[in-house]
N, C-alpha and C positions, 0 to 999 in steps of 0.2 A: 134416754137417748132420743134424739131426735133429727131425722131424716135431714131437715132443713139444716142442720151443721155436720153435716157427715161428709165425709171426702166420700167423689163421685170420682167411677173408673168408667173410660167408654171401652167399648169392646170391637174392633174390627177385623174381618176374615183377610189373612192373606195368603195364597198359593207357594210363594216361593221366599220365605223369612229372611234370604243375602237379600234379594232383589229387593223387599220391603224398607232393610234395615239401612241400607245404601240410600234410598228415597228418604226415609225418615230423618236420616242423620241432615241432609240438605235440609230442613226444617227449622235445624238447633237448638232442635228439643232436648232434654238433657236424659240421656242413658240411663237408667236403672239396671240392666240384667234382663237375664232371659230366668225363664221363670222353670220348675219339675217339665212341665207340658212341653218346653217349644215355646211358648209367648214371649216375645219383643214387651221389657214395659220401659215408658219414660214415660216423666215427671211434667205435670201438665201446670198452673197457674194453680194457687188455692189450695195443695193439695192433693189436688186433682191429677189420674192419672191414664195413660194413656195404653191397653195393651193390643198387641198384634198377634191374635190369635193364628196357627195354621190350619187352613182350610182349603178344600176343596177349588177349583177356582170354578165360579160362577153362583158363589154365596154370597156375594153383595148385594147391599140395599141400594138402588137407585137414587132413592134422595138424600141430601146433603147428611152427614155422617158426622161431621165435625166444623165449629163454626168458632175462629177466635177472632175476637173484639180487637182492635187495633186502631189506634189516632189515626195513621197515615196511611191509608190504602196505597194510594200511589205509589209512596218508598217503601211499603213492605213486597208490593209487585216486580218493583223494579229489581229490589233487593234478592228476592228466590227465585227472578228470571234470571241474574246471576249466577245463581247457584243450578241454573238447568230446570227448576220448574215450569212445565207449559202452563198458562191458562185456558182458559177456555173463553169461548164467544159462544154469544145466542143469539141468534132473530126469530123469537115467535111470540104468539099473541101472549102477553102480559110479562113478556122477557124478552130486551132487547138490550147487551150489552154493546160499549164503544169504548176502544181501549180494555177492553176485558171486565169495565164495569157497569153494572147494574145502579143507577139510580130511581129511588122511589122513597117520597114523604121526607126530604132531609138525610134519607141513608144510602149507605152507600154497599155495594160488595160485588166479589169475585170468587171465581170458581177453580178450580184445578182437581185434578185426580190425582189418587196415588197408582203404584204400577198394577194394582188389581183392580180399578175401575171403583175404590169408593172416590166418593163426592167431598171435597174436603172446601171450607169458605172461607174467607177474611171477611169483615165485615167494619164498618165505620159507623157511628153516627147513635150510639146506644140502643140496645138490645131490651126493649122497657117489656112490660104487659099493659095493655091499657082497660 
């Protein structure tokens, strides 16, 4: 077995799992169940899955929590502002959004929270290592 081909699950805390699942659905992430615990999972890219633990509220991690690749920033914003997503904006030193995005090096992204204050991103422009 090897890690580098294994399906990856991320794990985020939410306080109140309607108010989460309500949020999530706006997403159009696709449903899996709720798990023995209480956890929210849908079905992420790859694989890859997504669950929504129940927690305490003020068990979030401050920085970005989930980040999906996307061709078109601007229509997937314009698109989940339809659907009631807020974004966010920034002005501070080495972060300054217009229009809700963030450009640096060729890439591109924007921010939004879910209703328990994680950090959730879109991003454009490929996610490389260098």
């Amino acid at each position: 077995m090897s890690l580098a081909t294994s399906a990856v699950s991320t794990l985020l805390p939410v306080a109140d799992t309607g108010r989460a699942k309500a949020f999530y659905d706006k997403l159009d992430l696709p449903f899996l169940g709720t798990n023995d615990e209480g956890s929210l999972m849908y079905q992420l890219s790859g694989g890859a899955m997504l669950m929504l633990l129940p927690r305490e509220a003020g068990t979030q991690n401050p920085s970005t929590a989930l980040t999906w690749e996307v061709s078109d920033l601007r229509a997937e914003i314009a698109d989940l502002e339809g659907r009631g997503v807020a974004f966010e904006d920034y002005d501070m030193p080495g972060l300054t959004t217009v229009d809700h995005i963030a450009e640096q090096g060729g890439t591109k992204a924007a921010w939004f929270l879910d209703p328990d204050g994680n950090v959730l991103c879109l991003h454009e422009g490929g996610m490389t290592a260098t």
